[in-house]
N, C-alpha and C positions, 0 to 999 in steps of 0.2 A: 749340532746342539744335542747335549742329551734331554734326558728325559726329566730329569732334574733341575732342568733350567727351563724348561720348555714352560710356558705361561698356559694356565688352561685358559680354558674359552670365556669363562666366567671373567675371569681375569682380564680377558682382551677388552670383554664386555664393560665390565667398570672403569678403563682406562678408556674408554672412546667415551664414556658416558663422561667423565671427570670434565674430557678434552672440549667434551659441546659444552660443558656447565661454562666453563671457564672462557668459551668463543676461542678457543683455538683448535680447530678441529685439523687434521693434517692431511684425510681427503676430501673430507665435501667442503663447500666452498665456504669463506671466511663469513658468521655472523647465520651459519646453519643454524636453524630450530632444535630445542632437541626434544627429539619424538623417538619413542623404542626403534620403528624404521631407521632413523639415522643413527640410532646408537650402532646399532645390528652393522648397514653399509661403512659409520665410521672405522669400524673395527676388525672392516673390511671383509665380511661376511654377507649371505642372503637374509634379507629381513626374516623370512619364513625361521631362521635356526635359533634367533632370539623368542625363545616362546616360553608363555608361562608357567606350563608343564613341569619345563627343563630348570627356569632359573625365577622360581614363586619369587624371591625377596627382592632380586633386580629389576624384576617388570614392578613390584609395587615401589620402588624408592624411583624408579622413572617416571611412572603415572602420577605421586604424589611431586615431585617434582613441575612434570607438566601442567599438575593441577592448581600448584600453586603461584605459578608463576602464566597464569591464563591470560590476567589484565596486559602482560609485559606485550604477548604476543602481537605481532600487527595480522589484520585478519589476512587472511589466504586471499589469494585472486577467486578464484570459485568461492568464497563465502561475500567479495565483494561482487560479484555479478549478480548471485540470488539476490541480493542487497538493494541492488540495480533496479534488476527485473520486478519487487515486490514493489518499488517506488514507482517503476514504470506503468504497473498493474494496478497502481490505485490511482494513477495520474485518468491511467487510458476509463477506469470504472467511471472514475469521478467526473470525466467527458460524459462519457454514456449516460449520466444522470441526469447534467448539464442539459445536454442534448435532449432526452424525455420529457423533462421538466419546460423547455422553451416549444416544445411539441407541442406539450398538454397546454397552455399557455396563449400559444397562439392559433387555435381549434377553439378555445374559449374566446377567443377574440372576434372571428372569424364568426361564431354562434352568436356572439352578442352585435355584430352589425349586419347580421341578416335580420335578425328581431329588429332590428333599430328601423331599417329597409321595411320591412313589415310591416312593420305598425306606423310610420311616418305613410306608406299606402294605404293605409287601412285609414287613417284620420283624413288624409286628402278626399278621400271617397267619400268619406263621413260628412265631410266639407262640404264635397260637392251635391249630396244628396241632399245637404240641411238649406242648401242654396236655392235646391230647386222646389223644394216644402213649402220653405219660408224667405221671400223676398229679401233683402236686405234692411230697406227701410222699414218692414216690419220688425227684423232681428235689434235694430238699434234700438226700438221705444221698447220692449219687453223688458220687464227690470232683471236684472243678474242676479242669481242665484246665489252668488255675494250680499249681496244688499237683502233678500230676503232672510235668511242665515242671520245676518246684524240684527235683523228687527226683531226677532224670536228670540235672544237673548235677553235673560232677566241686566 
């Protein structure tokens, strides 16, 4: 070939870039993304030589490309994993709160039938002290403190 036929690089660059728009790519595999990297490997080159330096106007009709055509894309495997992982990380939080909350919960429960335990001791005693004060048959003629409470009412 001479030199006159010879395709520059730029050149190479826009027909790999045409060949991803179009889903006909001739070395990466059918249904390639097209991302400056694949333009670069399409056209059979190291991604590193497609650079913005060398070719301003390509890398920006690539980026607005990519840009615009975002929604199209199916996400990556690595963008579904973090995806994953941020589900799995609010699943496992949402345990752990779960979890604190039925803690706190049952400490509260635990506090309130020790009291209950308490003071059903504490009245038994009460009981048995008022038992031994005051006879029974003396407790039954005393009037209730209900019935006094009634009569003081206008």
């Amino acid at each position: 070939m001479t030199s006159s036929t010879k395709k520059s690089a730029e050149d190479q660059f826009r027909e790999a870039f045409a060949r991803l728009k179009s889903g006909l790519p001739r070395t990466l595999s059918a249904g390639a993304l097209v991302s400056q990297n694949n333009v670069a490997k399409e056209a059979g080159c190291d991604p590193s030589a497609l650079r913005k330096s060398r070719y301003p106007e390509l890398i920006n009709e690539i980026q607005a490309f990519v840009d615009s055509h975002k929604d199209e894309r199916p996400p990556s495997n690595r963008q579904e994993v973090l995806k994953k992982r941020r589900n799995n990380r609010s699943i496992r939080q949402a345990k752990i709160s779960s979890d604190l909350q039925r803690d706190q919960l049952a400490s509260q429960l635990l506090c309130a039938n020790a009291l209950i335990v308490e003071l059903t001791r504490k009245l038994a005693d009460a009981n048995a002290e008022l038992e031994t004060l005051v006879p029974s048959a003396q407790r039954l003629s005393l009037p209730s403190r209900r019935s006094q409470i009634n009569q003081t009412d206008p």
